[in-house]
mmJSON file of the N, C-alpha and C atoms, coordinates in Angstrom:
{"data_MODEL":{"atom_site":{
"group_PDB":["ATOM","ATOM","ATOM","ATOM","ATOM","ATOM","ATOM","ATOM","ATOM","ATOM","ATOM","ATOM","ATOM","ATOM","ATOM","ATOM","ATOM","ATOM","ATOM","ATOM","ATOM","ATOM","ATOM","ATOM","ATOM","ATOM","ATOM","ATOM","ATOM","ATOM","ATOM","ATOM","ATOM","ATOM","ATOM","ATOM","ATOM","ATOM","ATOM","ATOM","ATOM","ATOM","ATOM","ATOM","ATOM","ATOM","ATOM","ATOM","ATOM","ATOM","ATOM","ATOM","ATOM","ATOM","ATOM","ATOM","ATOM","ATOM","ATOM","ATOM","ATOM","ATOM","ATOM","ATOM","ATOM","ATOM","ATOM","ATOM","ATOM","ATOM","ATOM","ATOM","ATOM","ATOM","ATOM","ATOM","ATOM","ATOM","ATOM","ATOM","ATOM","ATOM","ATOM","ATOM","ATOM","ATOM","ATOM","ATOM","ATOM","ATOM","ATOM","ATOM","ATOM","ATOM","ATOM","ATOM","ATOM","ATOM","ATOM","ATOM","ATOM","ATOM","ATOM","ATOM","ATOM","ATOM","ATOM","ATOM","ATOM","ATOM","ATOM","ATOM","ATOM","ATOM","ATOM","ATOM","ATOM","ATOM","ATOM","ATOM","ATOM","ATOM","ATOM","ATOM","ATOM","ATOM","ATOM","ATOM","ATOM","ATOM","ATOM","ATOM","ATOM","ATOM","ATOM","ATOM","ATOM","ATOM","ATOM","ATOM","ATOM","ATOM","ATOM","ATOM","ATOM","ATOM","ATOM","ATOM","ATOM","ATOM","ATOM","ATOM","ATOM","ATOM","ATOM","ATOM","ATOM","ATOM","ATOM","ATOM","ATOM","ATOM","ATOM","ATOM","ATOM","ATOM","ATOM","ATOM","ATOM","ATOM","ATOM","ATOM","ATOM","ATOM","ATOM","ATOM","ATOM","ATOM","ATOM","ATOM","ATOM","ATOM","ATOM","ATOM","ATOM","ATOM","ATOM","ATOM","ATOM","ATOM","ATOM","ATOM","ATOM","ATOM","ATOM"],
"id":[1,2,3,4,5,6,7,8,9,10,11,12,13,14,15,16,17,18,19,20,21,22,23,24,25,26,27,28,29,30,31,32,33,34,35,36,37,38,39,40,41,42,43,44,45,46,47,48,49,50,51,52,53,54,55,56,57,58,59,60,61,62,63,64,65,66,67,68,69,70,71,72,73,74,75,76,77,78,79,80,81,82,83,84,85,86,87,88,89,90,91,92,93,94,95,96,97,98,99,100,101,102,103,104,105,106,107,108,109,110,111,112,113,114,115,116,117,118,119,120,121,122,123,124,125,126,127,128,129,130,131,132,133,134,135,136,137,138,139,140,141,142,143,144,145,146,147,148,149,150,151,152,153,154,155,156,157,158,159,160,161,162,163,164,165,166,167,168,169,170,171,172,173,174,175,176,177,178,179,180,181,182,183,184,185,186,187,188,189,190,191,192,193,194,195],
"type_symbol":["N","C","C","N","C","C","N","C","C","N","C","C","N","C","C","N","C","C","N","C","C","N","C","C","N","C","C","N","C","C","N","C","C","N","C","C","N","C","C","N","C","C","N","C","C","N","C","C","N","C","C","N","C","C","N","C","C","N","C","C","N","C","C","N","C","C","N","C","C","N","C","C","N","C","C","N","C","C","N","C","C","N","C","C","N","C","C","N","C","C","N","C","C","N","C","C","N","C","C","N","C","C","N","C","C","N","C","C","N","C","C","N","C","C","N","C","C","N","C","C","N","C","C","N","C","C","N","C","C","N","C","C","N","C","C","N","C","C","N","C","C","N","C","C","N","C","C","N","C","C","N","C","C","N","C","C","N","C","C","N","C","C","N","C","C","N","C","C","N","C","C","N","C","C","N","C","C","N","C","C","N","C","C","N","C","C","N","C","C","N","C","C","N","C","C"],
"label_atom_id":["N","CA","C","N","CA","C","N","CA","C","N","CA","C","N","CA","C","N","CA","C","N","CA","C","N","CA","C","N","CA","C","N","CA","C","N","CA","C","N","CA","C","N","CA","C","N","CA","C","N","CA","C","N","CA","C","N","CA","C","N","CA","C","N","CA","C","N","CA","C","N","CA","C","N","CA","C","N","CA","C","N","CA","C","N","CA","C","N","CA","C","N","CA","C","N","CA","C","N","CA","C","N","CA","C","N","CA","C","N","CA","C","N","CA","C","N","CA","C","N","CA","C","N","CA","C","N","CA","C","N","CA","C","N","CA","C","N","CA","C","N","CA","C","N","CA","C","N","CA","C","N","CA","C","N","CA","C","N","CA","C","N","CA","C","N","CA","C","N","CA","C","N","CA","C","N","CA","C","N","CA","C","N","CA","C","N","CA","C","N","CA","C","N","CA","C","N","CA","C","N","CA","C","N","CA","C","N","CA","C","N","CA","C","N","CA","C","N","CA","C","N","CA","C","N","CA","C"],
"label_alt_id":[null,null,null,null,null,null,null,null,null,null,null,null,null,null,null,null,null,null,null,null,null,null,null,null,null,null,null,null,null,null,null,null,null,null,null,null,null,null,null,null,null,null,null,null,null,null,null,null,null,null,null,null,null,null,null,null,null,null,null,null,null,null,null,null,null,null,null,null,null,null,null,null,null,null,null,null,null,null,null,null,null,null,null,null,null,null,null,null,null,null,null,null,null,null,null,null,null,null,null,null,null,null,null,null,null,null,null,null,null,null,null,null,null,null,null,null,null,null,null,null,null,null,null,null,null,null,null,null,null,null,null,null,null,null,null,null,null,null,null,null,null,null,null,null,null,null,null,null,null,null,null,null,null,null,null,null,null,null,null,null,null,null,null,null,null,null,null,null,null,null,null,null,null,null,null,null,null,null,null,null,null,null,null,null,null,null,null,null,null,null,null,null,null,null,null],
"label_comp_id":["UNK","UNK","UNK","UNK","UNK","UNK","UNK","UNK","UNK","UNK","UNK","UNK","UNK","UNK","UNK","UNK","UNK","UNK","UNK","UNK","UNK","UNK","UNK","UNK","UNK","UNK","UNK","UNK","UNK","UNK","UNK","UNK","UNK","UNK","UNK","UNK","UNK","UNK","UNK","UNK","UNK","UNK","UNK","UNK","UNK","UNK","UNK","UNK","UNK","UNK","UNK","UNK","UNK","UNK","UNK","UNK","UNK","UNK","UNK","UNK","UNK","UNK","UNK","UNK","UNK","UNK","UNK","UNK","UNK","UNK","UNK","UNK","UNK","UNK","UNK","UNK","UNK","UNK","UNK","UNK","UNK","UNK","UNK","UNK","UNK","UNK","UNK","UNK","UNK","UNK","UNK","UNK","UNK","UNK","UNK","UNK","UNK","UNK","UNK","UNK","UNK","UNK","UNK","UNK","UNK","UNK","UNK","UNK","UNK","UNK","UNK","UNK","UNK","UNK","UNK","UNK","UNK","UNK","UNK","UNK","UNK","UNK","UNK","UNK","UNK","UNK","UNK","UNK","UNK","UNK","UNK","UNK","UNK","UNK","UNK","UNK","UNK","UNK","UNK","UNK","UNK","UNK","UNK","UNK","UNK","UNK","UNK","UNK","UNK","UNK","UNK","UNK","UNK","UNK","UNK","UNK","UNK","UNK","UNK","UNK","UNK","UNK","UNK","UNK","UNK","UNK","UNK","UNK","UNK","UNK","UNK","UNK","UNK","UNK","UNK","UNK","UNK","UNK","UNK","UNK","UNK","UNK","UNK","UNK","UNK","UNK","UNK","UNK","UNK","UNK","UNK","UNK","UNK","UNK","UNK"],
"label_asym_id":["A","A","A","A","A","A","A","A","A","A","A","A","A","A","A","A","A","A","A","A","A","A","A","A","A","A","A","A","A","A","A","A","A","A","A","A","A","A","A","A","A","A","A","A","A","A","A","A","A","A","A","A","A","A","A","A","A","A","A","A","A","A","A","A","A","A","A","A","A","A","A","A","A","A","A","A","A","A","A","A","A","A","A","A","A","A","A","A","A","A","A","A","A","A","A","A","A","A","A","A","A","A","A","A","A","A","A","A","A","A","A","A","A","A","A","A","A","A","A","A","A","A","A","A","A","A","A","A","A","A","A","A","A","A","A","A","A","A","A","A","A","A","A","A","A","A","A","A","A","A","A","A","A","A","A","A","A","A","A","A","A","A","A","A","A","A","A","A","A","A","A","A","A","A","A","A","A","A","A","A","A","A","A","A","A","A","A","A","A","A","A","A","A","A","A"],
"label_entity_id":["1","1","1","1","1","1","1","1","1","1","1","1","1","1","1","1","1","1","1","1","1","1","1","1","1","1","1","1","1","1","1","1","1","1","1","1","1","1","1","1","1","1","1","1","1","1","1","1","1","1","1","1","1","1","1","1","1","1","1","1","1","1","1","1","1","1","1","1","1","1","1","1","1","1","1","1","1","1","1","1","1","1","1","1","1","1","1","1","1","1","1","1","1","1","1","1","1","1","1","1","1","1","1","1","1","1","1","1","1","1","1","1","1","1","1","1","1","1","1","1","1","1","1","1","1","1","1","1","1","1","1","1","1","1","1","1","1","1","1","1","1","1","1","1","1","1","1","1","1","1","1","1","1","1","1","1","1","1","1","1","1","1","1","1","1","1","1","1","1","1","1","1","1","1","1","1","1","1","1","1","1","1","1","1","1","1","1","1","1","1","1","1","1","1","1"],
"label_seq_id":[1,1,1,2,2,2,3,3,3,4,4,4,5,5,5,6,6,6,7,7,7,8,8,8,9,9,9,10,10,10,11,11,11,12,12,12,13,13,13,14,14,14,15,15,15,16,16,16,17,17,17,18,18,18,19,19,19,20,20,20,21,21,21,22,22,22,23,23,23,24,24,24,25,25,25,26,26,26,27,27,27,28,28,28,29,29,29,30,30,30,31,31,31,32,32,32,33,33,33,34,34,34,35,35,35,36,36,36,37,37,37,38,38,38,39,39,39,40,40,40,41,41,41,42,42,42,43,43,43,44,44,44,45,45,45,46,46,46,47,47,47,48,48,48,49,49,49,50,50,50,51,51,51,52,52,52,53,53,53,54,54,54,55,55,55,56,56,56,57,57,57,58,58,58,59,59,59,60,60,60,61,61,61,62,62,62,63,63,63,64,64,64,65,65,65],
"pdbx_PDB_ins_code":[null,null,null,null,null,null,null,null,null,null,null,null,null,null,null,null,null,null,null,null,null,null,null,null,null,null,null,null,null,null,null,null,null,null,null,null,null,null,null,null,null,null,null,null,null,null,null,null,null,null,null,null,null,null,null,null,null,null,null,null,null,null,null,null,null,null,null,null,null,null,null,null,null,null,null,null,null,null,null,null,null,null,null,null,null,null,null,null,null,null,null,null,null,null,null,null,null,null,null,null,null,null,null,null,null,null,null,null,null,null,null,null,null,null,null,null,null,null,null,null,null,null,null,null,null,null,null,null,null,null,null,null,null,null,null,null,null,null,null,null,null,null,null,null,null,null,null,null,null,null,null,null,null,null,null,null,null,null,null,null,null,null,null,null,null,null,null,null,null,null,null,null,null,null,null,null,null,null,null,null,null,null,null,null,null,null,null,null,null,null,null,null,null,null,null],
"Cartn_x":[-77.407,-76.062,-75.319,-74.276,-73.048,-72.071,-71.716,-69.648,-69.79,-68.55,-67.669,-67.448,-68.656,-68.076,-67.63,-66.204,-65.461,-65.097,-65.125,-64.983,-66.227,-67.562,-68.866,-69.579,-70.111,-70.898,-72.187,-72.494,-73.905,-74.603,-75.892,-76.428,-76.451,-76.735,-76.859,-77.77,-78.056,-79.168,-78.206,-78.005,-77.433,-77.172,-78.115,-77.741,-77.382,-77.038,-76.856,-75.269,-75.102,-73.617,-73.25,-71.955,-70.764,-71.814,-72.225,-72.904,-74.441,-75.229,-76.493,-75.896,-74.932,-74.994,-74.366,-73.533,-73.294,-74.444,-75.166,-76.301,-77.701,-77.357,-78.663,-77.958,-76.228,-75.857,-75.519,-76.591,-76.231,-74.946,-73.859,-72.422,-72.384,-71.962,-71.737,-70.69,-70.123,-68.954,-67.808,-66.418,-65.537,-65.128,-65.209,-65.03,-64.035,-63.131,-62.175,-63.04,-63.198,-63.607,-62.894,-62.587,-61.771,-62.235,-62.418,-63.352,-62.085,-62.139,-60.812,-59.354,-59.302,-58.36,-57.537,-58.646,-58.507,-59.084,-58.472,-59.356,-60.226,-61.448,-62.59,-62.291,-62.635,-62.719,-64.067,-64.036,-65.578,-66.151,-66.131,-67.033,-67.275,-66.29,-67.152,-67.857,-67.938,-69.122,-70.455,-70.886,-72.489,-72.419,-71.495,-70.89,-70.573,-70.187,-69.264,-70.127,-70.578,-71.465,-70.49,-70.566,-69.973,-70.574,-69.509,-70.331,-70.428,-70.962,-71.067,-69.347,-69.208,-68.423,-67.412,-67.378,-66.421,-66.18,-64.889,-64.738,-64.721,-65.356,-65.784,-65.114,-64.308,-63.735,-64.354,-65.26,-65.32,-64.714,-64.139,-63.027,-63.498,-63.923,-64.21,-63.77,-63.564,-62.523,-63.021,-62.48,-62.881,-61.922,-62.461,-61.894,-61.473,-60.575,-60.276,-58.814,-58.695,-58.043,-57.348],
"Cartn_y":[-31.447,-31.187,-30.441,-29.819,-29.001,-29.321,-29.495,-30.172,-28.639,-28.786,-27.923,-28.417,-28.224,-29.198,-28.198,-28.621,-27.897,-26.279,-26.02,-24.774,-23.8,-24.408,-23.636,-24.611,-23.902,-25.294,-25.356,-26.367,-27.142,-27.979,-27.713,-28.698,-30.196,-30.996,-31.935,-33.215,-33.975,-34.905,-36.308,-36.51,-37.325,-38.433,-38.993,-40.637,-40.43,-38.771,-38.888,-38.996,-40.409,-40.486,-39.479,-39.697,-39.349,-38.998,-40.755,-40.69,-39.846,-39.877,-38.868,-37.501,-36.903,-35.625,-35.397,-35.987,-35.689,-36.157,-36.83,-37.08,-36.121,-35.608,-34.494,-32.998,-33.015,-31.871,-31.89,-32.941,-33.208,-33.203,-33.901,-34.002,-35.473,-35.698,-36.235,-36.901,-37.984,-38.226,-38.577,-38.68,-38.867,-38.051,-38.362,-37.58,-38.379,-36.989,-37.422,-36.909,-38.289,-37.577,-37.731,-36.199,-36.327,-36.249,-36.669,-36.45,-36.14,-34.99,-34.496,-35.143,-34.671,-34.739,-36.151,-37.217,-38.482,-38.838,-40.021,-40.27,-41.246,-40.711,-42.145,-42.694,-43.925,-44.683,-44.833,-45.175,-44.499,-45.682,-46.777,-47.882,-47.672,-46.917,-46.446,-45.92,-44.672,-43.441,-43.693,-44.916,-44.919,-45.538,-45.847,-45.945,-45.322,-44.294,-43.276,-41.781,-41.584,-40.973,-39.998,-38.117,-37.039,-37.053,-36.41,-36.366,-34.587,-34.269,-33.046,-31.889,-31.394,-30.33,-30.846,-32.086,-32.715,-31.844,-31.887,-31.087,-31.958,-31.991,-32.637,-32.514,-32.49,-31.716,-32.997,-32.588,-33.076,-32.537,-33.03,-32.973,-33.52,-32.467,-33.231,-33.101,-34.286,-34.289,-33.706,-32.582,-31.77,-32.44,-32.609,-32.746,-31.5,-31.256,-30.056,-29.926,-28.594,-28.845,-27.506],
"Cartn_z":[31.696,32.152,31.059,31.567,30.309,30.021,29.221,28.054,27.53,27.321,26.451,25.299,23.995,22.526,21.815,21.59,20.962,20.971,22.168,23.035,23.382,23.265,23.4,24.259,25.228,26.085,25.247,25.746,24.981,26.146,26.05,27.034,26.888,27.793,27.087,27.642,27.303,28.433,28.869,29.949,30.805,29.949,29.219,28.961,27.392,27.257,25.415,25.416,24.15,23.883,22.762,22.857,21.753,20.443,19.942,18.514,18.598,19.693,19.983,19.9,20.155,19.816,18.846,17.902,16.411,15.632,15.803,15.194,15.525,16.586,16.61,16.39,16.192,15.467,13.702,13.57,11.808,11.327,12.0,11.977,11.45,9.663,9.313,8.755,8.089,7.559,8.686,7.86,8.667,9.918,11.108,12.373,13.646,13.921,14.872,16.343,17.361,18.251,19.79,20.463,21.876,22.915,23.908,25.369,26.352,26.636,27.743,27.407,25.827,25.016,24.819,24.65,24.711,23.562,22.947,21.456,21.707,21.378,21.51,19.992,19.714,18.821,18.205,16.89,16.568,16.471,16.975,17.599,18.689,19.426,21.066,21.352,20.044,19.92,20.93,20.27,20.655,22.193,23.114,24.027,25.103,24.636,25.517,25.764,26.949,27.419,28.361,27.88,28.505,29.834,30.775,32.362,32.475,33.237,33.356,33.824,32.518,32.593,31.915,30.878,30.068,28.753,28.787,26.867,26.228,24.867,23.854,22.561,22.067,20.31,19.448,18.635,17.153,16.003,14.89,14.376,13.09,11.968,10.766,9.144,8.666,7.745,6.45,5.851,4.826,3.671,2.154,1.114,0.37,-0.276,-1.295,-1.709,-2.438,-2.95,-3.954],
"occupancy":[1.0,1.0,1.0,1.0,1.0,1.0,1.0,1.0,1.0,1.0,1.0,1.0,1.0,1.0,1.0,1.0,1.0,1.0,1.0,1.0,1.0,1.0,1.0,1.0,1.0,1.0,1.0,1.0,1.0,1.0,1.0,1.0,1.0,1.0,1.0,1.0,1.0,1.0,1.0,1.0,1.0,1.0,1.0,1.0,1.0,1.0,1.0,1.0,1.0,1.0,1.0,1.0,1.0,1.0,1.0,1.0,1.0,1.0,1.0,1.0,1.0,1.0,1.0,1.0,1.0,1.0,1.0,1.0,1.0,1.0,1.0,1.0,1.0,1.0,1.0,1.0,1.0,1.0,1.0,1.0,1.0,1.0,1.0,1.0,1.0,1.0,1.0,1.0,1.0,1.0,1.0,1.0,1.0,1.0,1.0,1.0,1.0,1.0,1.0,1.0,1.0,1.0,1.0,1.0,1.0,1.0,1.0,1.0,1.0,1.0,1.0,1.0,1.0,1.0,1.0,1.0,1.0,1.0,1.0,1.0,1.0,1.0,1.0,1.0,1.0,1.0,1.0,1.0,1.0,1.0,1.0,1.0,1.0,1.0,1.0,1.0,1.0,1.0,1.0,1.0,1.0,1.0,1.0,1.0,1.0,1.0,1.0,1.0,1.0,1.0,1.0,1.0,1.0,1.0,1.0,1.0,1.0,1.0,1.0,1.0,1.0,1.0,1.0,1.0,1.0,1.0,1.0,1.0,1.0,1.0,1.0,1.0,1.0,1.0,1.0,1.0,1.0,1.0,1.0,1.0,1.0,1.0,1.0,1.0,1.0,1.0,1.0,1.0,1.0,1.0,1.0,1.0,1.0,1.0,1.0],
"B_iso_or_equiv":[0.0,0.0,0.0,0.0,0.0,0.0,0.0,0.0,0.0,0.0,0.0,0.0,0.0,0.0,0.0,0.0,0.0,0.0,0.0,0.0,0.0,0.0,0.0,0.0,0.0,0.0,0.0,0.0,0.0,0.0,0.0,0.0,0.0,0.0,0.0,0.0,0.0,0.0,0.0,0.0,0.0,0.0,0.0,0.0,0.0,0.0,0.0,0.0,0.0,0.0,0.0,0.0,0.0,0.0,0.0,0.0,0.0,0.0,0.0,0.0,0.0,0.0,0.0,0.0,0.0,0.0,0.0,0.0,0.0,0.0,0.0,0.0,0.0,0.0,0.0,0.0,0.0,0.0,0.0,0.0,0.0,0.0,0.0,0.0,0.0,0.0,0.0,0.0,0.0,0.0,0.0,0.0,0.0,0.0,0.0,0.0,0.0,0.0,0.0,0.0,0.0,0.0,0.0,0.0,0.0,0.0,0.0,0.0,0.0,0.0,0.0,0.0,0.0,0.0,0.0,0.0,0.0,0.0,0.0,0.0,0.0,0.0,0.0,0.0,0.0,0.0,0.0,0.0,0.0,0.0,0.0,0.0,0.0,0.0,0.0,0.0,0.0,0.0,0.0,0.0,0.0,0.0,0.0,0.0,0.0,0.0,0.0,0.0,0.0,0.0,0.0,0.0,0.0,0.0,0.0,0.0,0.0,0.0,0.0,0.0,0.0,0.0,0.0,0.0,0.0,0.0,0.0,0.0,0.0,0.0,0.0,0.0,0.0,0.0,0.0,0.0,0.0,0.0,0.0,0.0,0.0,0.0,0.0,0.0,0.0,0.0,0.0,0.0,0.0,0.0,0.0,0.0,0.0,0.0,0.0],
"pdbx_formal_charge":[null,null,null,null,null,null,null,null,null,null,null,null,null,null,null,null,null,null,null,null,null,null,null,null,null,null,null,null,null,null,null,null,null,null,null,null,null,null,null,null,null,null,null,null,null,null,null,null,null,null,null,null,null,null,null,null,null,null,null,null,null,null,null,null,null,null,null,null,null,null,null,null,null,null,null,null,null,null,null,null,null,null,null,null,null,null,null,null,null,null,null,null,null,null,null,null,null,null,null,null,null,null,null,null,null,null,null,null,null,null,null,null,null,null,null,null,null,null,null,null,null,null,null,null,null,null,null,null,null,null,null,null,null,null,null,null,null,null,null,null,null,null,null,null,null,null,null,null,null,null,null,null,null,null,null,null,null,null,null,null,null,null,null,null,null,null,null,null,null,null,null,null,null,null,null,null,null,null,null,null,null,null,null,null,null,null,null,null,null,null,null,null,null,null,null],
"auth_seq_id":[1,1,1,2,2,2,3,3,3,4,4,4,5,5,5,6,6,6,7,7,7,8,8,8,9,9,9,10,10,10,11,11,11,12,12,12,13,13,13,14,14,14,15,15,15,16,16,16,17,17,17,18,18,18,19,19,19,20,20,20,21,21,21,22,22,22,23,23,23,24,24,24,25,25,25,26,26,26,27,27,27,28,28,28,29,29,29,30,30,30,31,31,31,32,32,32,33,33,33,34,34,34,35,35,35,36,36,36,37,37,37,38,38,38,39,39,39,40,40,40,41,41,41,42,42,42,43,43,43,44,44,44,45,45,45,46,46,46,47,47,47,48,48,48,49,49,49,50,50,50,51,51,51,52,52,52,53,53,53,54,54,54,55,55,55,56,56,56,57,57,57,58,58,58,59,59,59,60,60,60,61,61,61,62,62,62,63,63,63,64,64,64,65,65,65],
"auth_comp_id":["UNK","UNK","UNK","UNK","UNK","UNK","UNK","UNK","UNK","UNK","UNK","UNK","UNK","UNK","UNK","UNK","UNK","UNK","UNK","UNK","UNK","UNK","UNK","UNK","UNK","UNK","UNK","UNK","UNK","UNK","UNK","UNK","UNK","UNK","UNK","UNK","UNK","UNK","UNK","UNK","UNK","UNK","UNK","UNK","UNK","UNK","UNK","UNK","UNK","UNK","UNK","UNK","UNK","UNK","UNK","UNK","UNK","UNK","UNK","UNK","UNK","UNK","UNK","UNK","UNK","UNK","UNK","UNK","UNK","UNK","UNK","UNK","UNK","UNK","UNK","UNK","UNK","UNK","UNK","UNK","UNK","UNK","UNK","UNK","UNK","UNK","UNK","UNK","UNK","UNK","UNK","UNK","UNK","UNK","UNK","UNK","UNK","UNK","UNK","UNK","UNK","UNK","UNK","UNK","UNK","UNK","UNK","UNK","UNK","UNK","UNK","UNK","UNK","UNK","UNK","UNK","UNK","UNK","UNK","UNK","UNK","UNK","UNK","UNK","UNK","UNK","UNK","UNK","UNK","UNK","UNK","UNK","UNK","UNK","UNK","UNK","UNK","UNK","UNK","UNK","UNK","UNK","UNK","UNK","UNK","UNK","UNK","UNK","UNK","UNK","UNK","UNK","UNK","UNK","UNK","UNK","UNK","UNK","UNK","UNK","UNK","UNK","UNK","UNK","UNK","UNK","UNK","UNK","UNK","UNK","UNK","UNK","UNK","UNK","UNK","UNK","UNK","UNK","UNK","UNK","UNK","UNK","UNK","UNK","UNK","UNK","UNK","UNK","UNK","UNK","UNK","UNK","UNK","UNK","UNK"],
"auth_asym_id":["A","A","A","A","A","A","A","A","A","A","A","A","A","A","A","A","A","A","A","A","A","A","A","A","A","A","A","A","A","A","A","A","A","A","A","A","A","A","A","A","A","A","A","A","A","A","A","A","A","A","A","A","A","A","A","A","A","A","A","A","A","A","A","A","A","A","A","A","A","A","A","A","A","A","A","A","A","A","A","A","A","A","A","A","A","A","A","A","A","A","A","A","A","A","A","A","A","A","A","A","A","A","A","A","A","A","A","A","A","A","A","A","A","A","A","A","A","A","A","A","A","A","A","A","A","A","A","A","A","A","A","A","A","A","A","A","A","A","A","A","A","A","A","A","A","A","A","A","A","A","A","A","A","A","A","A","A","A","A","A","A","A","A","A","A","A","A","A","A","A","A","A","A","A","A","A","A","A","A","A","A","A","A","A","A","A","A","A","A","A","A","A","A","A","A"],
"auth_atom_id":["N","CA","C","N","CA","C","N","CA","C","N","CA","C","N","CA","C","N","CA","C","N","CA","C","N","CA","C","N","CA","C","N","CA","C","N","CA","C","N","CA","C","N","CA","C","N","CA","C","N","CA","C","N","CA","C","N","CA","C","N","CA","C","N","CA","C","N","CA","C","N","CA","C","N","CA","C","N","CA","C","N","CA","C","N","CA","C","N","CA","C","N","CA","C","N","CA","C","N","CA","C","N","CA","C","N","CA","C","N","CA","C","N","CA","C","N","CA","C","N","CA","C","N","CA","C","N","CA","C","N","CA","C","N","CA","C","N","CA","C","N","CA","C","N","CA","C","N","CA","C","N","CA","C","N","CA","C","N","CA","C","N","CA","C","N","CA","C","N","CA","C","N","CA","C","N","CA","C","N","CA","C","N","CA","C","N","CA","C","N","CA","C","N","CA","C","N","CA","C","N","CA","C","N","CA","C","N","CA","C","N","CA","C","N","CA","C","N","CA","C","N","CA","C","N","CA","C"],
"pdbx_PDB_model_num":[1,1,1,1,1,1,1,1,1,1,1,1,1,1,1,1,1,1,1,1,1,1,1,1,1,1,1,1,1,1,1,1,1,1,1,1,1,1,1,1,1,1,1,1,1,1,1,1,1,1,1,1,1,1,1,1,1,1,1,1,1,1,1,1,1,1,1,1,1,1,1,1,1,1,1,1,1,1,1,1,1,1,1,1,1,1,1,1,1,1,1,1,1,1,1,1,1,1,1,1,1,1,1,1,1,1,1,1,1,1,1,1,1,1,1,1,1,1,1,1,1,1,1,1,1,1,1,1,1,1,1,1,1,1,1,1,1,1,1,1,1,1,1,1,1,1,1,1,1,1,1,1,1,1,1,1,1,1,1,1,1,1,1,1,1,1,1,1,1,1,1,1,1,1,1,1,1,1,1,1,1,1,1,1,1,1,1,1,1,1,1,1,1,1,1]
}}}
């Protein structure tokens, strides 16, 4: 099936959550994440499973300076 992560579609396999696709996009560290501009909570991550044609924004926190 297809999401919109973070304005580029991506395929994706039906039963993969939130935390399966930051983890198979090597997306590490602190991360804000939105599902049709809703905040998941990052205990829900491994939980919360996109349906087909959902936007996705991951959101990750850079240090500097």
């Amino acid at each position: 099936m297809n999401i919109i992560l973070n304005g580029t579609p991506l395929s994706v396999d039906e039963k993969e959550t939130l935390a399966d696709i930051l983890l198979r996009l090597g997306i590490k560290g602190p991360v804000a994440a939105l599902l049709n501009e809703e905040v998941i909570h990052k205990a829900d991550l491994a939980s919360t499973q996109p349906k087909e044609g959902d936007r996705v924004e991951f959101l990750v926190m850079m240090g500097g300076g």
